[in-house]
C-alpha positions in Angstrom: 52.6 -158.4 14.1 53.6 -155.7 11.5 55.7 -157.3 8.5 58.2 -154.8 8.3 62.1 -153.8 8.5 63.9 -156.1 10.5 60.6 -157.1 12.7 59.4 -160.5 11.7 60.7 -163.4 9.6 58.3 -165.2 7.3 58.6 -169.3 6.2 56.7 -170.7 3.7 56.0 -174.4 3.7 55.6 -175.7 -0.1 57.6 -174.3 -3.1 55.1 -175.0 -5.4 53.7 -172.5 -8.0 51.6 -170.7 -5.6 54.4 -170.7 -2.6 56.8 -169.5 -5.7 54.5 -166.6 -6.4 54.8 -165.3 -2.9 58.4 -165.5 -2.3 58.6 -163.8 -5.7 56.4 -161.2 -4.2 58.3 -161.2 -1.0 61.8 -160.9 -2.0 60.8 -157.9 -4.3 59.0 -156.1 -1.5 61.2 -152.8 -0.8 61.1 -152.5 2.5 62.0 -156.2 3.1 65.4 -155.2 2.9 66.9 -159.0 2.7 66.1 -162.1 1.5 67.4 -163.5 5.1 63.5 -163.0 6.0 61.8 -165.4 4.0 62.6 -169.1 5.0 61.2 -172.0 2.8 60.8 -175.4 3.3 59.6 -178.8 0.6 59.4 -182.3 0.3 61.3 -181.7 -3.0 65.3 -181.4 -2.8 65.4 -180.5 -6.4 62.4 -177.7 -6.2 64.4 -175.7 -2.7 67.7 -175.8 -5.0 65.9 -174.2 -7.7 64.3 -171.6 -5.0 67.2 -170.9 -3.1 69.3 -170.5 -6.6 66.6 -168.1 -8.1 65.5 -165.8 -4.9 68.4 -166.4 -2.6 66.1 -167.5 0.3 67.1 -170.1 2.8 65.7 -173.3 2.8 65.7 -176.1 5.0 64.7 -179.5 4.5 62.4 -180.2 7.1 59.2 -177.8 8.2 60.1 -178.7 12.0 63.4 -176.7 11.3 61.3 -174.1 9.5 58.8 -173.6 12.8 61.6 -172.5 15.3 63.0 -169.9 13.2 59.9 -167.8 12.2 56.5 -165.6 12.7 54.6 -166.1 10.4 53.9 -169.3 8.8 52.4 -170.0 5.4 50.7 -173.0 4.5 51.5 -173.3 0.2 50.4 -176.5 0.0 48.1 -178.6 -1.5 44.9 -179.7 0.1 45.5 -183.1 0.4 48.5 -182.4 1.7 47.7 -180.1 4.3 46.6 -182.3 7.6 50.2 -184.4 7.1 51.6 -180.8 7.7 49.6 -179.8 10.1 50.6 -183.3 11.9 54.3 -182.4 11.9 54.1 -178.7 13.1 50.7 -178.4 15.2 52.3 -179.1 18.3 54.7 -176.4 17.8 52.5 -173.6 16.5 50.7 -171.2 19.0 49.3 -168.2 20.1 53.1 -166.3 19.3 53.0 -167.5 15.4 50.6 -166.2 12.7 49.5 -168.8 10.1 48.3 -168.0 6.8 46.4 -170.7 4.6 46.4 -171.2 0.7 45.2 -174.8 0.5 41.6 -174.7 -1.1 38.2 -175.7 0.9 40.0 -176.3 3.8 38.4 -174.6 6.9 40.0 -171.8 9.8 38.8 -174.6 11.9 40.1 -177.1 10.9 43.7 -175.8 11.1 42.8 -174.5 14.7 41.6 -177.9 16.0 45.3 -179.0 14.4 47.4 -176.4 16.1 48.1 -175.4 20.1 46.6 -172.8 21.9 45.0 -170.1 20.2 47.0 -169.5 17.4 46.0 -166.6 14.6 44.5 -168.8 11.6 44.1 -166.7 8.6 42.8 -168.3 5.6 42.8 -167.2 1.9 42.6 -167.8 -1.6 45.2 -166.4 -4.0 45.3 -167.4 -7.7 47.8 -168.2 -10.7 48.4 -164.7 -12.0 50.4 -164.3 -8.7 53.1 -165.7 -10.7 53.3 -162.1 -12.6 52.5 -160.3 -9.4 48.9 -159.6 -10.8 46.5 -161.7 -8.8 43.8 -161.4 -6.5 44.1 -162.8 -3.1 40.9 -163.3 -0.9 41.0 -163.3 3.1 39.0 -164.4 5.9 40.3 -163.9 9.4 40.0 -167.4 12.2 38.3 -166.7 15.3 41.8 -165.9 16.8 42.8 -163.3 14.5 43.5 -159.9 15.1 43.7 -156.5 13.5 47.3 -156.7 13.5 47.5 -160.3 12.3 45.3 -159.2 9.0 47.5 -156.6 8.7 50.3 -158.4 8.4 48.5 -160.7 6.3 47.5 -157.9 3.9 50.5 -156.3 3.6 52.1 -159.8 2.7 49.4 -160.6 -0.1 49.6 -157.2 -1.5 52.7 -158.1 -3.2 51.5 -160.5 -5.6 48.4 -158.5 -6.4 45.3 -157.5 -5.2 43.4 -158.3 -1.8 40.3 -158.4 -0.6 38.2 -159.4 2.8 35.2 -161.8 2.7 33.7 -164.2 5.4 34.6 -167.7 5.6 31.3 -168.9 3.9 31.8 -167.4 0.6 35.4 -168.5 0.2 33.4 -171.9 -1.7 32.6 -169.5 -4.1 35.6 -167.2 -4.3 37.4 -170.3 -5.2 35.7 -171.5 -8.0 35.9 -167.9 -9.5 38.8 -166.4 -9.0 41.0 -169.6 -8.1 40.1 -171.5 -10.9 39.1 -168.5 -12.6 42.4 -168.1 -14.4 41.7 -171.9 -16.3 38.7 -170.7 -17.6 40.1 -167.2 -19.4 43.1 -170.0 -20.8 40.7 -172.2 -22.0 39.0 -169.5 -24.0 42.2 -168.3 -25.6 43.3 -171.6 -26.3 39.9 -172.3 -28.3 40.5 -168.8 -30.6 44.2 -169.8 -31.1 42.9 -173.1 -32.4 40.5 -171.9 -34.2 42.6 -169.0 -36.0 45.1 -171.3 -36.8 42.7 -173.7 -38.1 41.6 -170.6 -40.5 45.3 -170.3 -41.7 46.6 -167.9 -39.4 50.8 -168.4 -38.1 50.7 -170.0 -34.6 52.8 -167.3 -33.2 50.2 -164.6 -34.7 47.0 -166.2 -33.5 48.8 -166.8 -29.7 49.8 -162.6 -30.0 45.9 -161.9 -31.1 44.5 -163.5 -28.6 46.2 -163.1 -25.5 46.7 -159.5 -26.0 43.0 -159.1 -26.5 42.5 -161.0 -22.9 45.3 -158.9 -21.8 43.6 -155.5 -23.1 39.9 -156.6 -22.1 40.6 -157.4 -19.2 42.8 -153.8 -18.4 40.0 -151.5 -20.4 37.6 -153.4 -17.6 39.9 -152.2 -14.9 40.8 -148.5 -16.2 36.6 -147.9 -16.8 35.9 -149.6 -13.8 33.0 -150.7 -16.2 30.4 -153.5 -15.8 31.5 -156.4 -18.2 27.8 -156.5 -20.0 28.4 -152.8 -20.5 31.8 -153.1 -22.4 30.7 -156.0 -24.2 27.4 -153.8 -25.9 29.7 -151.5 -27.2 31.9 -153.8 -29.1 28.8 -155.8 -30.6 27.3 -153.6 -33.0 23.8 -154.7 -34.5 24.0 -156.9 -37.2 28.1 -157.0 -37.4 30.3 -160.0 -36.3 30.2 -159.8 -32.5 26.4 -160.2 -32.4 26.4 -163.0 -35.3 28.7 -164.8 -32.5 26.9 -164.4 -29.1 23.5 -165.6 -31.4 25.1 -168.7 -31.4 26.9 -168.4 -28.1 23.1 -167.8 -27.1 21.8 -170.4 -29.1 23.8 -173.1 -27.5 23.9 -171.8 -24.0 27.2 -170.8 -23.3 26.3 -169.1 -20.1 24.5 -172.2 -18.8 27.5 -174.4 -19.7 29.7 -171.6 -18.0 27.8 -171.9 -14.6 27.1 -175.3 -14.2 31.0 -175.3 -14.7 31.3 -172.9 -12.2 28.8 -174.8 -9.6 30.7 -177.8 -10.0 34.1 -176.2 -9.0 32.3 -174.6 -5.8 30.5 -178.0 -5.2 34.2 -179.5 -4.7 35.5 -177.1 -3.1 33.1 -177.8 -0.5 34.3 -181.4 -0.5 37.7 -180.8 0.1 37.2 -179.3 3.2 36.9 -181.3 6.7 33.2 -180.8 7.5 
């Protein structure tokens, strides 16, 4: 089950931002030669003309239609959404087709008990910087996997960033950090815009300072391959402004407020899935 020239044809049910991100990833893979490969399917009329005008897929209407025509299915929809889908396609979905999961909390086993046969469950979580091809996508393999399913599933999710492997019990966690990861790094450059406009600086100015300090941060981290705590003591000199702002950060216990955050988002994450 290697994704490669003229082998396998992928469909991806849900065109939303996340099932977006992959075709984008898809249809600007090299080696997948044509955009004839990559089949998409949604409950929205309006949101497969705006696919099929922008990536020149094809799309069909109904995921039924979608099932016959490919390997390798991926599930981009939402979690609530999921077991309707899985209604509509289990009985048509075994041991020959590979499906890969995005919907958050929901279990390998839970899509197995839904499908026929031993069918190849992958499950992972991917994230919003996908959109720019700079994600991370985490993996765990269902008890029918095999190597050449993960491959496959790899080499599909490397082309909206990076991947990595991790068991099924910490994918709670991987959630809550790297799936709604992105919100949190937002939220923090939405408070400095605020508050640098609210010290008289131009909108436009204050949006450029602060993402492109996220932006470099976040890429000095990745060049030095540096621990975060590290990096952060060499930009907070002793009695200067960075230390005069983690005493309060300190002070008020931003890192307790950070974590409960975090605790909560793996605590639903947990009740979204179907144990």
């Amino acid at each position: 089950m290697e994704v490669s020239n003229g082998v396998k044809k992928i469909g991806i049910i849900g065109a939303g931002n996340m099932g977006e991100a992959i075709i984008k990833g898809l249809v600007s893979w090299p080696c997948l030669f044509s955009c004839n490969y990559v089949i998409v399917s949604d409950s929205s009329s309006d949101r497969l003309k705006y696919i099929k005008k922008n990536y020149k897929v094809k799309t069909v209407s109904y995921n039924e239609e979608l099932i016959v025509l490919v390997d390798v299915i991926i599930l981009a929809v939402k979690p609530q959404h999921i077991y309707d889908v899985l209604s509509e396609i289990g009985k048509f979905i075994d041991q020959q087709k590979l499906v890969i999961s995005v919907a958050a909390g929901i279990k390998i086993k839970c899509i197995e008990s839904r499908l026929s046969g031993k069918a190849p469950v992958i499950r992972v979580m991917p994230n919003m910087p996908a959109l720019a091809q700079k994600g991370v996508s985490a993996f765990c393999c269902g008890r029918f996997a095999e190597d050449r399913h993960k491959k496959a599933a790899f080499n599909i999710l490397s082309n909206i960033g990076e991947v990595v492997e991790v068991k099924e019990r910490m994918m709670d966690a991987v959630t809550a950090i790297s799936g709604s990861g992105p919100a949190y790094f937002f939220f923090l450059m939405e408070q400095l815009i605020k508050i640098g406009v609210n010290e008289g600086l131009d909108r436009n100015i204050a949006v450029k300072l602060a993402v492109q300090t996220a932006l470099g941060a976040a890429e000095l981290a990745r060049q030095n391959n540096n621990d975060p705590q590290e990096l952060r003591a060499r930009v907070t000199s002793k009695g200067g402004t960075t230390e005069a702002a983690f005493k309060i950060f300190e002070k008020e216990g931003l890192g307790k407020i950070l974590e409960k955050g975090v605790k909560a988002a793996i605590k639903r994450s947990k009740e979204l899935s179907c144990l």
